[in-house]
C-alpha positions in Angstrom: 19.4 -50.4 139.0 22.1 -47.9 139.2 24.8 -48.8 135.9 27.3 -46.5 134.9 27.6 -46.4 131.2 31.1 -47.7 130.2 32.7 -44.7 129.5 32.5 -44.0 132.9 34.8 -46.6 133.9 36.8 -45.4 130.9 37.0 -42.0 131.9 38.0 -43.3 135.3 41.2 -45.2 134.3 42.1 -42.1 132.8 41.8 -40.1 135.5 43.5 -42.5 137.5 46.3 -42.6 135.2 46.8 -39.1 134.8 47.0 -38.7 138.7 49.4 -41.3 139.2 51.7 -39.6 136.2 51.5 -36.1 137.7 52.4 -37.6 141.1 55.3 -39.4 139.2 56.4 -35.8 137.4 55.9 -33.9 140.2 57.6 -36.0 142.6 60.9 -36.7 140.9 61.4 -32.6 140.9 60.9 -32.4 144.1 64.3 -34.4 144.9 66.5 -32.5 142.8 67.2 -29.0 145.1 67.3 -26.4 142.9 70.9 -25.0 141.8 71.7 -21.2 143.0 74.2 -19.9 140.5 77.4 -18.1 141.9 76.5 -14.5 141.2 73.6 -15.0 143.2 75.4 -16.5 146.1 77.8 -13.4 146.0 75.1 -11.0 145.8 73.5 -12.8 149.4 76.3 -12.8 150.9 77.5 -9.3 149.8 73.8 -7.7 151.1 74.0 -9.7 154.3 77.7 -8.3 155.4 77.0 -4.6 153.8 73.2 -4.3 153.3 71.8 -3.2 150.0 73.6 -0.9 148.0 72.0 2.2 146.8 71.6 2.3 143.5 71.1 6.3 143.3 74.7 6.9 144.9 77.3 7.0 142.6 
């Protein structure tokens, strides 16, 4: 007959666990949008209305 030694089953709640914990973690970031600070908006807007500025040209 085919048992599996107990530690199987063990190792099995684990890995259920663990799945089920990362989905849990990995999930509730996905909500949150992440926050673009205001410099970084400036610069966007800035290289979309004048391109990008040459850093060689003083």
């Amino acid at each position: 007959m085919d048992k599996l030694p107990p530690a199987t089953g063990v190792a099995r709640i684990g890995y259920s666990a663990l799945l089920a914990l990362s989905a849990l973690a990995f999930g509730s970031c996905a909500d949150t949008a992440p926050e673009i600070p205001q410099e970084e908006l400036y610069l966007r807007g800035f290289i979309r209305q004048f391109g990008v500025p040459d850093l060689e040209r003083s």
